[in-house]
C-alpha positions as MATLAB code, in Angstrom:
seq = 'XXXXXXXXXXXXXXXXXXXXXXXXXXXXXXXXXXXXXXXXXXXXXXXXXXXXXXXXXXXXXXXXXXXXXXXXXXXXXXXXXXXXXXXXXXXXXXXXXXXXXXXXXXXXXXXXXXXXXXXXXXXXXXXXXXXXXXXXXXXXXXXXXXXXXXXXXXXXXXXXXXXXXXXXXXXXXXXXXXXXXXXXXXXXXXXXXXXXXXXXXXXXXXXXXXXXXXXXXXXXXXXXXXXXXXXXXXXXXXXXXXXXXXXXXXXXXXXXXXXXXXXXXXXXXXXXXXXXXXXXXXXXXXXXXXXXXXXXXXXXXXXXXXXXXXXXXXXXXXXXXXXXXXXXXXXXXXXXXXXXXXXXXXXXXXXXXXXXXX';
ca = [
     -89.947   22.124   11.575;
     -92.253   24.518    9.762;
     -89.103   27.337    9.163;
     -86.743   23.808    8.120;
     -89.264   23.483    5.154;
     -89.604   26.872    4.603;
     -86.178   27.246    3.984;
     -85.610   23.941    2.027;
     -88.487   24.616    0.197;
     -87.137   28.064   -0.804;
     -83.591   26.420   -1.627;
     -85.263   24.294   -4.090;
     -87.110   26.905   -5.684;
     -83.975   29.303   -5.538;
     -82.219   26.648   -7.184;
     -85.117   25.983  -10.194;
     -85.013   29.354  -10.973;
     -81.659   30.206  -11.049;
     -81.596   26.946  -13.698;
     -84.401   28.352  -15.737;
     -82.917   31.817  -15.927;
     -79.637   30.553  -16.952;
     -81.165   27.935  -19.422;
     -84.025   31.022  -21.118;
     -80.498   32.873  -22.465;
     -80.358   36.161  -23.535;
     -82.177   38.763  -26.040;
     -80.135   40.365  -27.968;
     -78.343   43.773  -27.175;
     -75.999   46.399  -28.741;
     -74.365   45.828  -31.652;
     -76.663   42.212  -32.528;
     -79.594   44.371  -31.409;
     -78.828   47.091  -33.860;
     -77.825   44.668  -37.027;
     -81.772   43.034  -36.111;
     -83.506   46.258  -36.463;
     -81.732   46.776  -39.662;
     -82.601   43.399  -41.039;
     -85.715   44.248  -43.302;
     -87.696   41.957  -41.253;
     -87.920   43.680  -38.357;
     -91.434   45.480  -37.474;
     -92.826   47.465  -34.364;
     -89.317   46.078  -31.945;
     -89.921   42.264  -33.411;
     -89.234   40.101  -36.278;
     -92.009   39.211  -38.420;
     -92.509   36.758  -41.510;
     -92.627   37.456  -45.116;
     -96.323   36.773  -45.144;
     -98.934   37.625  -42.290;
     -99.040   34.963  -39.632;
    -101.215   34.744  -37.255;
     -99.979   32.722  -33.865;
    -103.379   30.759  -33.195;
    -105.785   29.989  -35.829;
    -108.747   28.391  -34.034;
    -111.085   29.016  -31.877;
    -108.765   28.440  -28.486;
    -106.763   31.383  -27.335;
    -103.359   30.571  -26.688;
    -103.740   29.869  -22.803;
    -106.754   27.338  -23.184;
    -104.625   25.526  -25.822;
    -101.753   25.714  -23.041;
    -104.182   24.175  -20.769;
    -105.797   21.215  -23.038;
    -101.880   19.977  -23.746;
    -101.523   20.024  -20.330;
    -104.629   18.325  -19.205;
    -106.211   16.680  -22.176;
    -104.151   13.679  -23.170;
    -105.222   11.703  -25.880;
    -104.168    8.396  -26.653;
    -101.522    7.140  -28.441;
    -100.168   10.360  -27.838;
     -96.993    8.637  -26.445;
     -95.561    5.272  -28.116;
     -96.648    2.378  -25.260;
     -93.257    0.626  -25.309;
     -89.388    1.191  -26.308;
     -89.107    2.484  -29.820;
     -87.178    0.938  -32.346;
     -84.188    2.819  -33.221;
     -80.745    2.209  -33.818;
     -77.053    3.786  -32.529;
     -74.318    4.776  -35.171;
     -71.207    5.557  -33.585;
     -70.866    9.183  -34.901;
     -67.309    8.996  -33.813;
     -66.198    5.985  -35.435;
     -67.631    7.439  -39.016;
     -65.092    8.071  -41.617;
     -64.625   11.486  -42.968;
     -65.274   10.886  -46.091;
     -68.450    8.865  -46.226;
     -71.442   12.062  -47.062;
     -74.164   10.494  -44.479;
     -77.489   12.005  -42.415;
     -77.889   10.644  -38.654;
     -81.450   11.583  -37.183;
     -80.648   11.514  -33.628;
     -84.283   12.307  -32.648;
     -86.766   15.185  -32.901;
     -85.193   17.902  -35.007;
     -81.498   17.040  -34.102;
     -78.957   16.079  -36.707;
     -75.716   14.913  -37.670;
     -74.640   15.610  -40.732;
     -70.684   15.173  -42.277;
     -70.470   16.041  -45.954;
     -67.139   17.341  -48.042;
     -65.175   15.955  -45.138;
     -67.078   18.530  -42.931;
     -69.157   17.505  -39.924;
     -72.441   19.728  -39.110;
     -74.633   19.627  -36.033;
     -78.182   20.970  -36.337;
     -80.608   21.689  -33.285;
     -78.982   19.759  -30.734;
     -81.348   18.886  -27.858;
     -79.804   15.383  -26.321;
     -80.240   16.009  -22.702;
     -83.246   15.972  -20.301;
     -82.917   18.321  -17.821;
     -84.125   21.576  -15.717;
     -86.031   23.199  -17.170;
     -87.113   21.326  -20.641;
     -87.674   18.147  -18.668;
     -90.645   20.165  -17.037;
     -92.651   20.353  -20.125;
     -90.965   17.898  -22.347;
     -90.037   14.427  -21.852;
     -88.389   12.077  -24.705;
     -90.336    9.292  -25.539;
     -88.952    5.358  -24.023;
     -86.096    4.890  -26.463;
     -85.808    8.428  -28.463;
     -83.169    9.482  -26.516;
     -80.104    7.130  -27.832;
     -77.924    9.705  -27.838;
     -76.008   11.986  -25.246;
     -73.774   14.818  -25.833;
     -70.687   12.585  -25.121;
     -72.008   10.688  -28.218;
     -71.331   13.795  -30.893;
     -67.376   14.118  -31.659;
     -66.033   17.586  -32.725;
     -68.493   19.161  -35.401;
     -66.695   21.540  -37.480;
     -70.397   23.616  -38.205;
     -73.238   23.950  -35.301;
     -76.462   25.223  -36.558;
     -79.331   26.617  -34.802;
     -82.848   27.621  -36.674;
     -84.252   29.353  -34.139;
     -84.048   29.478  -29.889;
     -87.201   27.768  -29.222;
     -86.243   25.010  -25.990;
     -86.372   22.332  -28.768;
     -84.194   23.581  -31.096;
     -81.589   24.887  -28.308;
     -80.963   23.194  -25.481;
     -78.559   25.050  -23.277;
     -77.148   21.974  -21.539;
     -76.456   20.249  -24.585;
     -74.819   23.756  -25.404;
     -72.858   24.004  -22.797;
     -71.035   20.518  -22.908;
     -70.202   20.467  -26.480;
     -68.417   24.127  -26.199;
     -65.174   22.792  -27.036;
     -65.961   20.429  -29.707;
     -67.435   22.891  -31.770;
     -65.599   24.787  -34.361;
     -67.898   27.572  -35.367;
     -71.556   28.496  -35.053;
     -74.314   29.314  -37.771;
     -77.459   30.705  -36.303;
     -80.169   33.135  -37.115;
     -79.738   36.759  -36.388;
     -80.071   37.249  -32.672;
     -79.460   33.400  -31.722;
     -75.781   34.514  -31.104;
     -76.610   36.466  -27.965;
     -77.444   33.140  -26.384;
     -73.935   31.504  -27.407;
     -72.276   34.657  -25.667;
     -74.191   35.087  -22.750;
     -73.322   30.746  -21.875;
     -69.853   31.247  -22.720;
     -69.101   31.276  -26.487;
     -66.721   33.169  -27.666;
     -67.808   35.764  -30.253;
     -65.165   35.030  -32.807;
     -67.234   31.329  -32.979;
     -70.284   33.215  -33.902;
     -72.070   33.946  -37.159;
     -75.179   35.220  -37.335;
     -77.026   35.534  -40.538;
     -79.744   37.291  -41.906;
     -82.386   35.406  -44.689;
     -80.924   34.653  -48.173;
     -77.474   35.624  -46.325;
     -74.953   33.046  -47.387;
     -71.264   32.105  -46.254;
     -68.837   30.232  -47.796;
     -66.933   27.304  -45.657;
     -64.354   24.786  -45.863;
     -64.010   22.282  -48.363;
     -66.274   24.188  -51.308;
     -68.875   23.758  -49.012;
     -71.574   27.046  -48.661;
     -74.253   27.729  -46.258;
     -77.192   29.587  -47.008;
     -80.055   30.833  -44.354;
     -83.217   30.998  -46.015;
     -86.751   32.067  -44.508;
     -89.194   29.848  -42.538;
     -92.787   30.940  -41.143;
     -92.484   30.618  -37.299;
     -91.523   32.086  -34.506;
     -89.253   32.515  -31.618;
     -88.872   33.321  -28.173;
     -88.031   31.494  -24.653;
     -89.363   33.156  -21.722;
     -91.969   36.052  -22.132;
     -90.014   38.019  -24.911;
     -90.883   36.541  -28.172;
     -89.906   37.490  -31.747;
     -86.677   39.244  -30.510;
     -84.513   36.988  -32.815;
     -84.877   35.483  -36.002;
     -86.041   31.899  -37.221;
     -84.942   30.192  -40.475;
     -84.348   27.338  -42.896;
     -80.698   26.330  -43.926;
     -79.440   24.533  -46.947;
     -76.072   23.671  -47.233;
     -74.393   23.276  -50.975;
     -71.748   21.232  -51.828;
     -71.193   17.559  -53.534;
     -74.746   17.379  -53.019;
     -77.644   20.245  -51.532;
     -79.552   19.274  -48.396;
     -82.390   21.346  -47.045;
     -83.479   21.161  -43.699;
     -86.530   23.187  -43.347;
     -86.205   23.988  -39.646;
     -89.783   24.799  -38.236;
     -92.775   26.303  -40.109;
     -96.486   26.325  -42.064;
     -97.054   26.573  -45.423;
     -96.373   29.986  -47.580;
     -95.018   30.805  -50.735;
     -91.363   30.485  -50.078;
     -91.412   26.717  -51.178;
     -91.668   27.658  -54.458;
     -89.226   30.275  -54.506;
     -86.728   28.469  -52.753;
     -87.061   25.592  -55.536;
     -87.077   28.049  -58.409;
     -84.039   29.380  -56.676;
     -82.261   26.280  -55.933;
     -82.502   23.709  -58.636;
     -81.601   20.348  -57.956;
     -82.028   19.697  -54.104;
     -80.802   16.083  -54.150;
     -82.377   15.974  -49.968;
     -85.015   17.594  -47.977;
     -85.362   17.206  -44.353;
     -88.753   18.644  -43.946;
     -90.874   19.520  -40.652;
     -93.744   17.022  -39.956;
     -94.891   16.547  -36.777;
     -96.271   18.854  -33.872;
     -98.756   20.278  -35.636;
    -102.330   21.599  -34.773;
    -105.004   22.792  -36.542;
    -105.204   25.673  -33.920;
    -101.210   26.970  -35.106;
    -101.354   25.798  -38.721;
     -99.531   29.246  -39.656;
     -96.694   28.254  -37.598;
     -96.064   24.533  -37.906;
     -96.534   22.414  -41.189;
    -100.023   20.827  -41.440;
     -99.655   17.288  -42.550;
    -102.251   17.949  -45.733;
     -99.537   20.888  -46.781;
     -96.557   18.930  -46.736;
     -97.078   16.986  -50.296;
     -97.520   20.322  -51.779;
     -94.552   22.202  -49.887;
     -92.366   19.155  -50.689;
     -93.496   19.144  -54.907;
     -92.874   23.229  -54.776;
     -89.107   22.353  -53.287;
     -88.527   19.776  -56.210;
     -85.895   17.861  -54.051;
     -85.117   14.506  -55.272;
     -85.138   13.012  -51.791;
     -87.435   13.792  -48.798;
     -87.131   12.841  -44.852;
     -89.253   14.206  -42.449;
     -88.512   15.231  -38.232;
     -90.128   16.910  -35.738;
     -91.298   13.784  -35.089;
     -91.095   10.517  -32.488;
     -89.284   12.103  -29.259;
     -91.765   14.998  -27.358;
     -95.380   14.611  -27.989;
     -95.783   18.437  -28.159;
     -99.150   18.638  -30.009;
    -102.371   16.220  -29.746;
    -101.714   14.152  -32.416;
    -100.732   10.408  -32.126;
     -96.696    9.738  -32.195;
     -97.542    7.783  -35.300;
    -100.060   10.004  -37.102;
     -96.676   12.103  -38.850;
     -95.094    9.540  -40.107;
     -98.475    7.396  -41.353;
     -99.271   10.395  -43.011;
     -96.415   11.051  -45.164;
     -96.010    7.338  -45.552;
     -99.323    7.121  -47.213;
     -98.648   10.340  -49.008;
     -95.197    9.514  -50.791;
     -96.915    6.802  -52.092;
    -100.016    8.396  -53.847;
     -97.606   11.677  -54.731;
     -94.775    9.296  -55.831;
     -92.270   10.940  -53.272;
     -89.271    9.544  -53.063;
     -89.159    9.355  -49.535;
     -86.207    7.548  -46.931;
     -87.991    6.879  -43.061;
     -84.574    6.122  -41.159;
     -84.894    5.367  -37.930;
     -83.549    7.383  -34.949;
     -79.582    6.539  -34.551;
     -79.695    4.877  -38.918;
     -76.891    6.513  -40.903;
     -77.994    7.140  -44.300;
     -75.603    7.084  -47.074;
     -76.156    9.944  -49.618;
     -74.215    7.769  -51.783;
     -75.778    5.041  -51.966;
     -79.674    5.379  -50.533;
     -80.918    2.008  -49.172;
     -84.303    0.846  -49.110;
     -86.752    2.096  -46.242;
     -89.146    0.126  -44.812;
     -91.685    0.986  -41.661;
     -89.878    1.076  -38.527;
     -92.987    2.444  -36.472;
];
């Protein structure tokens, strides 16, 4: 009996690790590896920000702060019932209706100049992100079977909540091309993409796409990493320029690029900006509520949304605190903010009204 559960207990384990090896990806090698050390933000083997960042700024070193998420709950942390969200049929949308579908946390689903564009994906729960990070009753409307073909998939940076390898892996053949930060790529190939599908772009890099539509990477102040090597591929912000110019910030604290990226681009007609998952302890790396008014006036965009928000409770705030906070602020800033639901489809003709959903 004691070898039978030996050996089960080793299949198991053979099993979970095989999953999380698979899942982590690859750093980058050989040709990717060589155009990363030639970036100009490459430093000592890593990528590093434009301004110094420091990865905790508190008093807890990064394992106690491991430990307190782990052990030190708070309440409200998680919503106590279903959430309210909605479902568009991303499918059934018409080509040429310009809309934004959160689908939860940093995912989503944006068609614009006929084009269809897929940011952050994460819409499964499975080995190994279901270990540390568990959707919220209700958040998680959507399944990969839900997206249809996406002409553009777009990745800020590898972190398990940004790029989820099973979601990944099932939408392989509905996706036309892939936009990612320098290094990402080497994930895409190692889980079966082919190359020709991959573009990997530097900050301020831009490419021109389909339908007079152009994509621009742009900087962010994070991080990356999946496993123990960190910093071995690049993070960013994207903006995408057509009809109209969306940002979507990816992750990041507050620096200086705000304003140059709003100097830069003039009339942003909507932000999607970070807000959520933040911590006193990593304010370098993740927007502090108290920033975001200021980041958001430095962008100029005519029209703000926030995510990051309502799916994982990675951080020790309440669920709610995020969007409380920049509810409260868009009213004292005058921010002309929309607070769609998870699963709403908002027209970017024709912006409805918001009200509180939470």
């Amino acid at each position: 009996m004691i070898l039978f559960v030996s050996l089960v207990t080793l299949v198991i384990l053979s099993v979970m690790f095989r999953a999380v090896w698979v899942a982590a990806g690859a750093t980058p090698k050989g040709v990717r590896l060589e155009r990363c050390r030639k970036s100009g933000h490459w430093h000592d083997g890593s990528f590093v920000n434009e301004e110094p960042t420091r990865m905790m700024t508190g008093d807890s070193n990064l394992f106690e702060t491991f430990m307190a998420f782990l052990f030190n709950k708070e309440k409200g942390l998680s919503p106590s019932d279903f959430l309210l969200t909605n479902k568009t049929v991303l499918k059934y949308l018409e080509r040429d209706k310009d809309v934004v579908v959160w689908l939860g946390h940093s995912s989503l689903f944006i068609q614009m100049n006929g084009k269809r564009f897929l940011f952050d994906p994460v819409l499964t729960n499975r080995l190994p992100v279901s270990l540390f990070m568990r959707p919220f009753k209700g958040s998680d409307v959507y399944t990969p079977d839900d997206i249809p073909a996406v002409d553009y998939l777009v990745i800020t940076h590898d972190h398990w909540d940004h790029l989820d390898y099973e979601t990944i892996k099932e939408l392989k053949d509905r996706v036309g091309a892939v936009y990612c930060p320098l290094g990402v790529g080497q994930h895409f190939e190692y889980w079966g993409y082919e190359n020709e599908k991959i573009c990997e772009m530097n900050w301020n890099d831009s490419v021109s796409l389909d339908s007079g539509l152009t994509l621009h990477c742009l900087p962010s102040r994070h991080f990356s990493g999946r496993l123990l090597a960190r910093n071995k591929t690049l993070w960013a912000s994207f903006l995408i320029d057509g009809k109209k110019r969306i940002f979507v910030s990816g992750d990041g604290g507050y620096d200086g690029r705000f304003r140059r990226l709003g100097e830069r681009f003039k009339n942003i007609d909507l932000a999607v900006m970070e807000n959520g998952q933040y911590d006193n302890n990593w304010k370098h790396i993740h927007s502090l509520p108290s920033e975001l008014p200021k980041e958001i006036k430095e962008l100029g965009a005519e029209r703000v949304m926030t995510y990051h928000n309502s799916k994982y409770a990675l951080a020790h705030h309440s669920w709610k605190a995020p969007l409380d906070s920049i509810w409260n602020n868009a009213i004292k800033y005058d921010i002309n903010l929309l607070v769609p639901s998870i699963g709403m489809s908002v027209d970017l003709d024709d912006y409805d009204n918001f009200e509180k959903w939470w």
